[in-house]
N, CA, C and O atoms as a Maestro MAE file, in Angstrom:
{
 s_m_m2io_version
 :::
 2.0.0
}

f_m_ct {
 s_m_title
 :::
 protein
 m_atom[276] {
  # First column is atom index #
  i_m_mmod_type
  r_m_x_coord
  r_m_y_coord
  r_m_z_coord
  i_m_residue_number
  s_m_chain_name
  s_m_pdb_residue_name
  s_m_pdb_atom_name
  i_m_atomic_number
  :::
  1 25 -164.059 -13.347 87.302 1 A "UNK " " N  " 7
  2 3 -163.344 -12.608 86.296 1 A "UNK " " CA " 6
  3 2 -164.317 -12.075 85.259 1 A "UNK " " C  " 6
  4 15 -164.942 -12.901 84.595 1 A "UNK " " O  " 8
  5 25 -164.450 -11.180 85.116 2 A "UNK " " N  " 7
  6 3 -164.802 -10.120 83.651 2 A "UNK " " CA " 6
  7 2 -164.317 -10.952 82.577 2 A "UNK " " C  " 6
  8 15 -163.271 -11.590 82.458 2 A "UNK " " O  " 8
  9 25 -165.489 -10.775 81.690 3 A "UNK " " N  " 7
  10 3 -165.089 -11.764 80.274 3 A "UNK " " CA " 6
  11 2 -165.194 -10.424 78.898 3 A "UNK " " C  " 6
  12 15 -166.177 -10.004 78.286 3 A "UNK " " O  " 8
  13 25 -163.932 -10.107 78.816 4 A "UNK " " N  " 7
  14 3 -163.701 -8.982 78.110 4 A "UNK " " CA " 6
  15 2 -163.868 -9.624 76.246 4 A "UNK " " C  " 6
  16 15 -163.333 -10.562 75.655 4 A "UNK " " O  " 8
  17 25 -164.750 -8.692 75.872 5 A "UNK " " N  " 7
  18 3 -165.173 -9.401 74.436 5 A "UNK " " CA " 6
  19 2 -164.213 -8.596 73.237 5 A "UNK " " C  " 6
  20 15 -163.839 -7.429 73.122 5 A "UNK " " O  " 8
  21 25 -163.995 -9.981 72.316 6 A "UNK " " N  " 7
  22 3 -162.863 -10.262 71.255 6 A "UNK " " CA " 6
  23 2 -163.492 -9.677 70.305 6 A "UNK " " C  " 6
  24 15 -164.715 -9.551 70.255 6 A "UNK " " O  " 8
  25 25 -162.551 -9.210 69.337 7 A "UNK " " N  " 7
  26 3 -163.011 -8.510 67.661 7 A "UNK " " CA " 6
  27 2 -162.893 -9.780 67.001 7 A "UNK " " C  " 6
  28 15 -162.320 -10.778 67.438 7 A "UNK " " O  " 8
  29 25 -163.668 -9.605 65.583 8 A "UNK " " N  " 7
  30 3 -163.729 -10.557 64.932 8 A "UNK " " CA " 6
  31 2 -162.080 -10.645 64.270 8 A "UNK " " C  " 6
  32 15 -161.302 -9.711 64.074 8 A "UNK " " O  " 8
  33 25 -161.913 -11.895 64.055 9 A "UNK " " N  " 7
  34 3 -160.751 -11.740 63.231 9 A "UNK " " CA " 6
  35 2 -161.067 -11.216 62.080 9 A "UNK " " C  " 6
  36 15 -162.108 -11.323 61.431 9 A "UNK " " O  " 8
  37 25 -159.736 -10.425 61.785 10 A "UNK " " N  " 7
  38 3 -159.222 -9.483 60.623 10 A "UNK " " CA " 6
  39 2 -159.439 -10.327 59.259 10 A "UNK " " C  " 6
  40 15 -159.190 -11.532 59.293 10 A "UNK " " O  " 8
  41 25 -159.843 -9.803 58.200 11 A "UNK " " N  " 7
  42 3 -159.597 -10.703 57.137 11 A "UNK " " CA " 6
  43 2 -158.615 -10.283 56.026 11 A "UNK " " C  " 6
  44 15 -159.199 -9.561 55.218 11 A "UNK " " O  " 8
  45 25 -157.458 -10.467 55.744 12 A "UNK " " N  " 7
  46 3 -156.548 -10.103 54.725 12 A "UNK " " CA " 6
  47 2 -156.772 -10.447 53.338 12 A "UNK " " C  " 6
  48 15 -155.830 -10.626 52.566 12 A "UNK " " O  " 8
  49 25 -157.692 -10.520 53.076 13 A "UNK " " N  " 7
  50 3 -158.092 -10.119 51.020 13 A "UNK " " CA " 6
  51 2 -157.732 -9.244 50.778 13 A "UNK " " C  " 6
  52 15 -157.596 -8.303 51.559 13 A "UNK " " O  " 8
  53 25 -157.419 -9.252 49.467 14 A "UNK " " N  " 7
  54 3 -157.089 -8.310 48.713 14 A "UNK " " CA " 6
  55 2 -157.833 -8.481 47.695 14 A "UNK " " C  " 6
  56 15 -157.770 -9.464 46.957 14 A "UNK " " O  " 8
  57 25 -158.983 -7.066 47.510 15 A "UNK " " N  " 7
  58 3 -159.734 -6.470 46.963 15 A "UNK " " CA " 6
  59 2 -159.346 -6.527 45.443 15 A "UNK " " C  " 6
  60 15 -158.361 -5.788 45.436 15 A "UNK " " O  " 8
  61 25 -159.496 -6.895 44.334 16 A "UNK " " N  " 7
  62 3 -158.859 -6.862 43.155 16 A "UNK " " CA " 6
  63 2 -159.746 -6.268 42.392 16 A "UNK " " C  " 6
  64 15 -159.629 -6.532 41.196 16 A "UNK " " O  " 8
  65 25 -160.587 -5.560 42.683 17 A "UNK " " N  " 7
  66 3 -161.537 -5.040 41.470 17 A "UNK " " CA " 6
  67 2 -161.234 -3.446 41.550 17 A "UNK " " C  " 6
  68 15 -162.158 -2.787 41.074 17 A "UNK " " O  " 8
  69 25 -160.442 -2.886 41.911 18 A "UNK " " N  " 7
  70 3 -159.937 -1.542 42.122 18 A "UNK " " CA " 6
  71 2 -158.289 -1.514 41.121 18 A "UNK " " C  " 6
  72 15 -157.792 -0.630 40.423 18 A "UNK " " O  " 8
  73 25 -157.896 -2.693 41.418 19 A "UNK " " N  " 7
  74 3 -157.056 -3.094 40.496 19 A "UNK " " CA " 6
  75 2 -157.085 -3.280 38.747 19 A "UNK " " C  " 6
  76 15 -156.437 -2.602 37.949 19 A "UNK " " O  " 8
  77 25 -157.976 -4.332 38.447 20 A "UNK " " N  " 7
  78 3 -158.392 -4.465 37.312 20 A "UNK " " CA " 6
  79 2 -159.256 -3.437 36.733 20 A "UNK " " C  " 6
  80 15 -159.725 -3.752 35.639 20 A "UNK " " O  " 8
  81 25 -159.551 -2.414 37.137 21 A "UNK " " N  " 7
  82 3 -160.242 -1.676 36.768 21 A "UNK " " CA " 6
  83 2 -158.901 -0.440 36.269 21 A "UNK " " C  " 6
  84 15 -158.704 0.153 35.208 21 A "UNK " " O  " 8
  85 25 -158.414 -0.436 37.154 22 A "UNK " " N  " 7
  86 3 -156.660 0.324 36.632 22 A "UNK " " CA " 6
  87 2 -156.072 -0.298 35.375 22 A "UNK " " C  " 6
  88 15 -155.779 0.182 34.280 22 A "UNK " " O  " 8
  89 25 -156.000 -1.448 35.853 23 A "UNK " " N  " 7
  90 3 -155.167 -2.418 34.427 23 A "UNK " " CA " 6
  91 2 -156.130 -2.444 33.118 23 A "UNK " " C  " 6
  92 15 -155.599 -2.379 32.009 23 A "UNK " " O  " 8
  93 25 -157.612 -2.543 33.244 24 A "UNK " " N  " 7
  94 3 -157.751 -2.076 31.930 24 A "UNK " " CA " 6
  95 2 -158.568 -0.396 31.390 24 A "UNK " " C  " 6
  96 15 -159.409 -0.206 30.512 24 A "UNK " " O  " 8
  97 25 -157.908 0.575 32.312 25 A "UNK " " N  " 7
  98 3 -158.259 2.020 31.917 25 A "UNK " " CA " 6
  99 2 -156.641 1.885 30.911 25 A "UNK " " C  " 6
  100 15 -156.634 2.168 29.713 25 A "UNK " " O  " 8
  101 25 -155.686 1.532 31.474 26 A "UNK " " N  " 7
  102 3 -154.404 1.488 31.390 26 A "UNK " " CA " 6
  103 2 -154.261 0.866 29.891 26 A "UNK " " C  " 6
  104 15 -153.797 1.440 28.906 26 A "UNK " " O  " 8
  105 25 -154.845 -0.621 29.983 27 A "UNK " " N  " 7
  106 3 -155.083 -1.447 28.317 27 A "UNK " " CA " 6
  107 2 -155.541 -0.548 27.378 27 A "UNK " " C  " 6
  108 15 -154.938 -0.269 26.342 27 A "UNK " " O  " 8
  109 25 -157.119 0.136 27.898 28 A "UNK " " N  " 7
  110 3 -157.298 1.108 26.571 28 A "UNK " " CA " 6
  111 2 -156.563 2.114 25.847 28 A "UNK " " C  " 6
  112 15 -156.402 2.338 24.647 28 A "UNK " " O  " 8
  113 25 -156.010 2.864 27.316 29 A "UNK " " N  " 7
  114 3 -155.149 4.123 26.827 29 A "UNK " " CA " 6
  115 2 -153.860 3.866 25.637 29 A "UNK " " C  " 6
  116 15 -153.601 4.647 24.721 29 A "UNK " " O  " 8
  117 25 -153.043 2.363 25.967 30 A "UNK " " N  " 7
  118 3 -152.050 2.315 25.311 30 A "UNK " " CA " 6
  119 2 -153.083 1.847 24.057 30 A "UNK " " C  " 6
  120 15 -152.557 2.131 22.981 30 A "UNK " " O  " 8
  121 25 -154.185 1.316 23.922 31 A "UNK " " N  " 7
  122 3 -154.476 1.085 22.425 31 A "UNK " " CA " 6
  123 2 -154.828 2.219 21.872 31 A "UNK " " C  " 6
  124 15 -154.730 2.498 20.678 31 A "UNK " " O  " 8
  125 25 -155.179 2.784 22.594 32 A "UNK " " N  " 7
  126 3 -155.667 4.350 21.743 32 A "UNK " " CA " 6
  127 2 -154.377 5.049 21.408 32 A "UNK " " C  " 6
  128 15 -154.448 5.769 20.413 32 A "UNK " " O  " 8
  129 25 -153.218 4.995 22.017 33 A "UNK " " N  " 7
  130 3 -152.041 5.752 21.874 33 A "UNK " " CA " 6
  131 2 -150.998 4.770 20.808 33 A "UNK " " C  " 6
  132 15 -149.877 5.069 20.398 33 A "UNK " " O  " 8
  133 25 -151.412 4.119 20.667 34 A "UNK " " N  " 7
  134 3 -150.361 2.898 20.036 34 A "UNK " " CA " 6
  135 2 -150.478 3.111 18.373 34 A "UNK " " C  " 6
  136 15 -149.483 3.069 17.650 34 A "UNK " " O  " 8
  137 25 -151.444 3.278 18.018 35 A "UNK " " N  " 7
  138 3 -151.799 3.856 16.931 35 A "UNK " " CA " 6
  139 2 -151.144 5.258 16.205 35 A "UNK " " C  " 6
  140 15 -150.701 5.403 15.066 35 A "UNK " " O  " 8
  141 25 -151.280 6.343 17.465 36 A "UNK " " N  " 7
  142 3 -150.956 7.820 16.847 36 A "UNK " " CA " 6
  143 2 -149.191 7.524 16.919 36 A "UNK " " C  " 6
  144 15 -148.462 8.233 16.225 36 A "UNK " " O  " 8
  145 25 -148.556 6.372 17.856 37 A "UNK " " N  " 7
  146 3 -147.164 6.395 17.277 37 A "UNK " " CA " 6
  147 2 -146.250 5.625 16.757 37 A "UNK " " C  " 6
  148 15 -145.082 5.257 16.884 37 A "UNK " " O  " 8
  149 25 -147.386 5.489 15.996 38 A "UNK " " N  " 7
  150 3 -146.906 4.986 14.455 38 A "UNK " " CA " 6
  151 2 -146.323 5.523 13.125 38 A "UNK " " C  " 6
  152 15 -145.569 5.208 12.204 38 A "UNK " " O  " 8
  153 25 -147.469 6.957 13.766 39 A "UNK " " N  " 7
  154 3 -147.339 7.517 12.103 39 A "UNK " " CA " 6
  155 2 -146.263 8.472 12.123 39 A "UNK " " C  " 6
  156 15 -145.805 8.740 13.233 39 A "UNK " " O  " 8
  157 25 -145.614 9.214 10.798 40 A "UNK " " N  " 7
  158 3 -144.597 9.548 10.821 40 A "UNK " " CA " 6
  159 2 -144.511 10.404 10.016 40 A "UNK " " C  " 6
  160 15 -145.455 10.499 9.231 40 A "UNK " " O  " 8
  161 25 -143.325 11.391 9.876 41 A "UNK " " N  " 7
  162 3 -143.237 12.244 8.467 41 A "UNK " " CA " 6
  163 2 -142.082 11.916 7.761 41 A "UNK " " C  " 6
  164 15 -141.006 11.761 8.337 41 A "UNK " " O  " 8
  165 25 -142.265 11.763 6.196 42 A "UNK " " N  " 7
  166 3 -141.231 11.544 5.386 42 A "UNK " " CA " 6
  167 2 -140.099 13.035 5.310 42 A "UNK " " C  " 6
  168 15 -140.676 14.121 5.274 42 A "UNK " " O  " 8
  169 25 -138.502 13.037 5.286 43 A "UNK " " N  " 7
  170 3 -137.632 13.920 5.212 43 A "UNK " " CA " 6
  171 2 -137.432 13.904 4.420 43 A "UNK " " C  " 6
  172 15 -137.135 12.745 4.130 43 A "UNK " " O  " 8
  173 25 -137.306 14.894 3.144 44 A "UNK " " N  " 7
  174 3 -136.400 14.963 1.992 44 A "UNK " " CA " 6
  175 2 -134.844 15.227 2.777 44 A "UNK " " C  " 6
  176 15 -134.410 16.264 3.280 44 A "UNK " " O  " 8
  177 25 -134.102 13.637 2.644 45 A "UNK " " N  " 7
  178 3 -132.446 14.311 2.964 45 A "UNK " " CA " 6
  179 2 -132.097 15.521 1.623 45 A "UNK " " C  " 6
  180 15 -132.676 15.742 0.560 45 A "UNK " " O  " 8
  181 25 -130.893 16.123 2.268 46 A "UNK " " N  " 7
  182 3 -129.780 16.993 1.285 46 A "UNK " " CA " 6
  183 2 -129.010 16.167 0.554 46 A "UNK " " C  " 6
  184 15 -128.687 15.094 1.063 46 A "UNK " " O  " 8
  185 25 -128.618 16.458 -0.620 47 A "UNK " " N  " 7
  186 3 -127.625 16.086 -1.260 47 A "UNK " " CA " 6
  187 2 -126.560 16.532 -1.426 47 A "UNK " " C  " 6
  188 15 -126.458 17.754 -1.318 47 A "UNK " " O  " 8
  189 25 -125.303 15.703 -1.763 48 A "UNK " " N  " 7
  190 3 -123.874 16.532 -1.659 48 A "UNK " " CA " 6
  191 2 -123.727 17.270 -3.300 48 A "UNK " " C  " 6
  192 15 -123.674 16.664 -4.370 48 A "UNK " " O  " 8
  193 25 -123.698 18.256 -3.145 49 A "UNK " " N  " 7
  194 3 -123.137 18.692 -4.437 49 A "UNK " " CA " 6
  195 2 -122.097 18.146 -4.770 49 A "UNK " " C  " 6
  196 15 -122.401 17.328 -5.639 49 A "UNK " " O  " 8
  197 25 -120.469 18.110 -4.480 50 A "UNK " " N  " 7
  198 3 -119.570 17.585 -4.275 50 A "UNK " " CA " 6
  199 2 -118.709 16.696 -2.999 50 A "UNK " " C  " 6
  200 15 -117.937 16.916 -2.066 50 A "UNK " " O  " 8
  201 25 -119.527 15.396 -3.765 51 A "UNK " " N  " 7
  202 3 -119.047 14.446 -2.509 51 A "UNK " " CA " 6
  203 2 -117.775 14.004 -2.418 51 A "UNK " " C  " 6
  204 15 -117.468 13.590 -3.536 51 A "UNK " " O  " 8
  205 25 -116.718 13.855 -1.528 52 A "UNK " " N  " 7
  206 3 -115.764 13.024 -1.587 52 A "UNK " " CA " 6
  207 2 -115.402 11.911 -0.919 52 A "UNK " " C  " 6
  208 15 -115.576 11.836 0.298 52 A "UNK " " O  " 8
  209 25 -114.927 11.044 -1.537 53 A "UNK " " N  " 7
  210 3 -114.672 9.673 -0.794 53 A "UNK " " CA " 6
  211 2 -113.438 9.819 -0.016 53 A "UNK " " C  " 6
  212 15 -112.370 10.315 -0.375 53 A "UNK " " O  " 8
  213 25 -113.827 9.208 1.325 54 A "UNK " " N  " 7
  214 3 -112.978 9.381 2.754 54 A "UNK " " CA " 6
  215 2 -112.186 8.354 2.715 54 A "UNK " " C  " 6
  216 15 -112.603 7.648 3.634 54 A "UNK " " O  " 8
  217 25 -111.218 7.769 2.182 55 A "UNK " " N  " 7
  218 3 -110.479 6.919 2.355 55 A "UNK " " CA " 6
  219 2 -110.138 5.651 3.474 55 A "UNK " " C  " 6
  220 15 -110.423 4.461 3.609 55 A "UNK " " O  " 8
  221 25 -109.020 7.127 4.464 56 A "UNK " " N  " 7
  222 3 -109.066 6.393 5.832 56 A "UNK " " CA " 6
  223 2 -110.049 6.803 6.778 56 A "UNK " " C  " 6
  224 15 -109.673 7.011 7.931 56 A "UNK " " O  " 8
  225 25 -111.635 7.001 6.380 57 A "UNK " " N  " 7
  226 3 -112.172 7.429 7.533 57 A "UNK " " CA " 6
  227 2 -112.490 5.851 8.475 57 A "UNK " " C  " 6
  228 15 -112.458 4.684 8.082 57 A "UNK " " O  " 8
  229 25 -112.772 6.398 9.745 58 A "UNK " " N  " 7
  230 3 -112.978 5.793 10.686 58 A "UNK " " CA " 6
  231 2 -114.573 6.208 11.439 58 A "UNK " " C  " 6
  232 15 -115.283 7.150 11.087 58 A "UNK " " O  " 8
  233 25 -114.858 5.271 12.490 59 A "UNK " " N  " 7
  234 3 -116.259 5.287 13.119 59 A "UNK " " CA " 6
  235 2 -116.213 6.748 14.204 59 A "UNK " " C  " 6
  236 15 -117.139 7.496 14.516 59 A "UNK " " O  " 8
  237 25 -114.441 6.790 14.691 60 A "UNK " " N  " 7
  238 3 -114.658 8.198 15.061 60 A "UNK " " CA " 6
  239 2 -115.061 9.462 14.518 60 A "UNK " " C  " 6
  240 15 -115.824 10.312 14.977 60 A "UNK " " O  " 8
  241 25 -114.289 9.418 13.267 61 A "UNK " " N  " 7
  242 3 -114.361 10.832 12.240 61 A "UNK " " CA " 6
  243 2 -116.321 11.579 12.486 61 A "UNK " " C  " 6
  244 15 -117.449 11.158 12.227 61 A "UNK " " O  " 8
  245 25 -115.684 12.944 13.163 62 A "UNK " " N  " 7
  246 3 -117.253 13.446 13.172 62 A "UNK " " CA " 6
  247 2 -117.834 13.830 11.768 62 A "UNK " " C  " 6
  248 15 -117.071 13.879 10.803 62 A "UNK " " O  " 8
  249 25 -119.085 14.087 11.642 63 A "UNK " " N  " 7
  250 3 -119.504 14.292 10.701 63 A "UNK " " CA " 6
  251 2 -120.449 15.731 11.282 63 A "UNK " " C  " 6
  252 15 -121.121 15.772 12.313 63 A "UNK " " O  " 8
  253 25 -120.235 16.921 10.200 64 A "UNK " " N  " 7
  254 3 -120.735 18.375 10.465 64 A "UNK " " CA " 6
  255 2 -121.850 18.396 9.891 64 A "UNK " " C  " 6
  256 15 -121.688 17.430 9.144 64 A "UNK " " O  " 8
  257 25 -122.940 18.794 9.656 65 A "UNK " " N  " 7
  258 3 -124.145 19.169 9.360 65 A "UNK " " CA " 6
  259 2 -124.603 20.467 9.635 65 A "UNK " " C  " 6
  260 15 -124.696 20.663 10.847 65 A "UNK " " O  " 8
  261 25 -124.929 21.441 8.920 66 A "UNK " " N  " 7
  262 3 -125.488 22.398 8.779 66 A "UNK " " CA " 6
  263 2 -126.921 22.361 8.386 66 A "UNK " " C  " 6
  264 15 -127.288 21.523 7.563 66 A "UNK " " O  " 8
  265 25 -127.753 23.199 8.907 67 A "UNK " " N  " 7
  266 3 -129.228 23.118 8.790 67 A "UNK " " CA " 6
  267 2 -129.168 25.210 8.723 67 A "UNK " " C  " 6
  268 15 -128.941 26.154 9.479 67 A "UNK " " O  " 8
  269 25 -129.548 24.940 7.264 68 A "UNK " " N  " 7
  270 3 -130.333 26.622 7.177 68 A "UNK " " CA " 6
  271 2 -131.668 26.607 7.114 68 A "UNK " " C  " 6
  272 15 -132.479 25.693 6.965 68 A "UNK " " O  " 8
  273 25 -131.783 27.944 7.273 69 A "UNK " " N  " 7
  274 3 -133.796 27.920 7.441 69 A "UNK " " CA " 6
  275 2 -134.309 29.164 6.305 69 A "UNK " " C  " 6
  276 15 -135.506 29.411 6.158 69 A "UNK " " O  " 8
  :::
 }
 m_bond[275] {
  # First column is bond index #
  i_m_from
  i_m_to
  i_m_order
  :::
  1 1 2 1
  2 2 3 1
  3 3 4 2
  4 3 5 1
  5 5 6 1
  6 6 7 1
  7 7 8 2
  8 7 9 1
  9 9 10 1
  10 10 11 1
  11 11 12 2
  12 11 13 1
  13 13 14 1
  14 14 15 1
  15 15 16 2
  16 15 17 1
  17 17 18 1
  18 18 19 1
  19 19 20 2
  20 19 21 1
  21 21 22 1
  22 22 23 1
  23 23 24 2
  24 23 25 1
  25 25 26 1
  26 26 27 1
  27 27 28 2
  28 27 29 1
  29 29 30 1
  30 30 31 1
  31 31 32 2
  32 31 33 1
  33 33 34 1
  34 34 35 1
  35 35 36 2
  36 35 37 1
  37 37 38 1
  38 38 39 1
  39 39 40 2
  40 39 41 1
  41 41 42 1
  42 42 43 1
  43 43 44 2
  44 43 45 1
  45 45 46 1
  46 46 47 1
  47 47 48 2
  48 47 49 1
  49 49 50 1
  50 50 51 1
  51 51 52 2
  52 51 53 1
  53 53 54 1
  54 54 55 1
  55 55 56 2
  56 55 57 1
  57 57 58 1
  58 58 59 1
  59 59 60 2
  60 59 61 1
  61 61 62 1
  62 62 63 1
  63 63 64 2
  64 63 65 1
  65 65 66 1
  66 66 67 1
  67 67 68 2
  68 67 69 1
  69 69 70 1
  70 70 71 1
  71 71 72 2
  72 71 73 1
  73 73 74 1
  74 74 75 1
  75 75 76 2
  76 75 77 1
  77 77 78 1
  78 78 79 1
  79 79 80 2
  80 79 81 1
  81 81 82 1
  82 82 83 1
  83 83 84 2
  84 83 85 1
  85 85 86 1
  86 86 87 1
  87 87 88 2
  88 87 89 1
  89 89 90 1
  90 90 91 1
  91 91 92 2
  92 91 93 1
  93 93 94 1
  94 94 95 1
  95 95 96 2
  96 95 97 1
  97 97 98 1
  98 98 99 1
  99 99 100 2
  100 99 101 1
  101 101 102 1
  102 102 103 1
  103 103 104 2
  104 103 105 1
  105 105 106 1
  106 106 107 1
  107 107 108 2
  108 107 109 1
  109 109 110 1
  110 110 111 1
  111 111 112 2
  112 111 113 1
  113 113 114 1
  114 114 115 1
  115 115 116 2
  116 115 117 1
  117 117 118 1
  118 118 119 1
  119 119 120 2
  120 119 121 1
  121 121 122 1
  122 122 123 1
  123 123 124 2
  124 123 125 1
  125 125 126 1
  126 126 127 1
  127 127 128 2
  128 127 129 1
  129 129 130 1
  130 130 131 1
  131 131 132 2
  132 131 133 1
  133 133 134 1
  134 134 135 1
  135 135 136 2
  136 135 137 1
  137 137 138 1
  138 138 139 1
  139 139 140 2
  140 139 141 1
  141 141 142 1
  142 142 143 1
  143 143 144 2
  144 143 145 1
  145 145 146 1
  146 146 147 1
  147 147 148 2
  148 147 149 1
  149 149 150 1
  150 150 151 1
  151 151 152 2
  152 151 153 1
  153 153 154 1
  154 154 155 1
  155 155 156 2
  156 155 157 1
  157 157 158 1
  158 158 159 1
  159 159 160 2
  160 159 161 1
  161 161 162 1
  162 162 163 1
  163 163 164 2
  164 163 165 1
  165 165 166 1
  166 166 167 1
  167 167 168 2
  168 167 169 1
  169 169 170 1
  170 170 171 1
  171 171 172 2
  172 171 173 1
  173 173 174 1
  174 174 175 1
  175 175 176 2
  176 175 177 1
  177 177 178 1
  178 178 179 1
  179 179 180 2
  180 179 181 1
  181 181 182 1
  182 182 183 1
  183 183 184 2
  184 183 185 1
  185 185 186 1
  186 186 187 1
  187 187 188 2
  188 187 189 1
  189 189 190 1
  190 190 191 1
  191 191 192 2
  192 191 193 1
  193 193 194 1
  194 194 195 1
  195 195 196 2
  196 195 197 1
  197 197 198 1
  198 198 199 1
  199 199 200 2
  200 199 201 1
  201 201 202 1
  202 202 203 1
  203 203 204 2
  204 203 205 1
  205 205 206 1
  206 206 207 1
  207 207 208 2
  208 207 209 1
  209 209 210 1
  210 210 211 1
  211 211 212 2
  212 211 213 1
  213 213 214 1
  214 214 215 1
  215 215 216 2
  216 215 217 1
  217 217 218 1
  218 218 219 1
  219 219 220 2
  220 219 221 1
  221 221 222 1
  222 222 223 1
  223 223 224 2
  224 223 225 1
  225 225 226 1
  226 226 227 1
  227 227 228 2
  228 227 229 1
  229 229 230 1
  230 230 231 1
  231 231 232 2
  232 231 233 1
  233 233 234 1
  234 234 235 1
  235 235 236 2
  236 235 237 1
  237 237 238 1
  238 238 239 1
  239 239 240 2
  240 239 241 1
  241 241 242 1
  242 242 243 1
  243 243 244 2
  244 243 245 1
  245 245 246 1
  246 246 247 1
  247 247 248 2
  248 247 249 1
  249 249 250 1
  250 250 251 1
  251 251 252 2
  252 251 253 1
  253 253 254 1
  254 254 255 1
  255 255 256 2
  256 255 257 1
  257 257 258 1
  258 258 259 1
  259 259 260 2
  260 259 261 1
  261 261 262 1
  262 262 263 1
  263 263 264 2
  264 263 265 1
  265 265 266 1
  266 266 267 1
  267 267 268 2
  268 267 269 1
  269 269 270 1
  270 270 271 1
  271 271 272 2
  272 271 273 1
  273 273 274 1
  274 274 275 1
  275 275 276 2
  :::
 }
}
């Protein structure tokens, strides 16, 4: 009989330095980004010229807002 020759066995590792190298491109980016959303701009709200008190309002009652420019 012919002695037909075997492959080495396979080795199933998993490579982790292709990984961690993702996880911390990934760490820096959110520290670099974590910072810019933070900051914010202050709104001067409107005021009511004539406000009135809503009695029976409720959580439905819409509320209208107008924005001029």
């Amino acid at each position: 009989m012919a002695h037909k020759p075997t492959a080495p066995p396979t080795v199933a590792d998993i490579n982790v330095t292709p990984l961690v190298d993702v996880m911390l491109v990934l760490l820096i980016i959110f520290m670099v980004i974590t910072p810019m959303l933070q900051k914010g701009f202050s709104v001067d709200m409107a005021k009511a010229m004539n406000p009135r008190l809503m009695q029976d309002a409720e959580k439905e009652d819409a509320t209208i807002i107008a924005v001029t420019r």
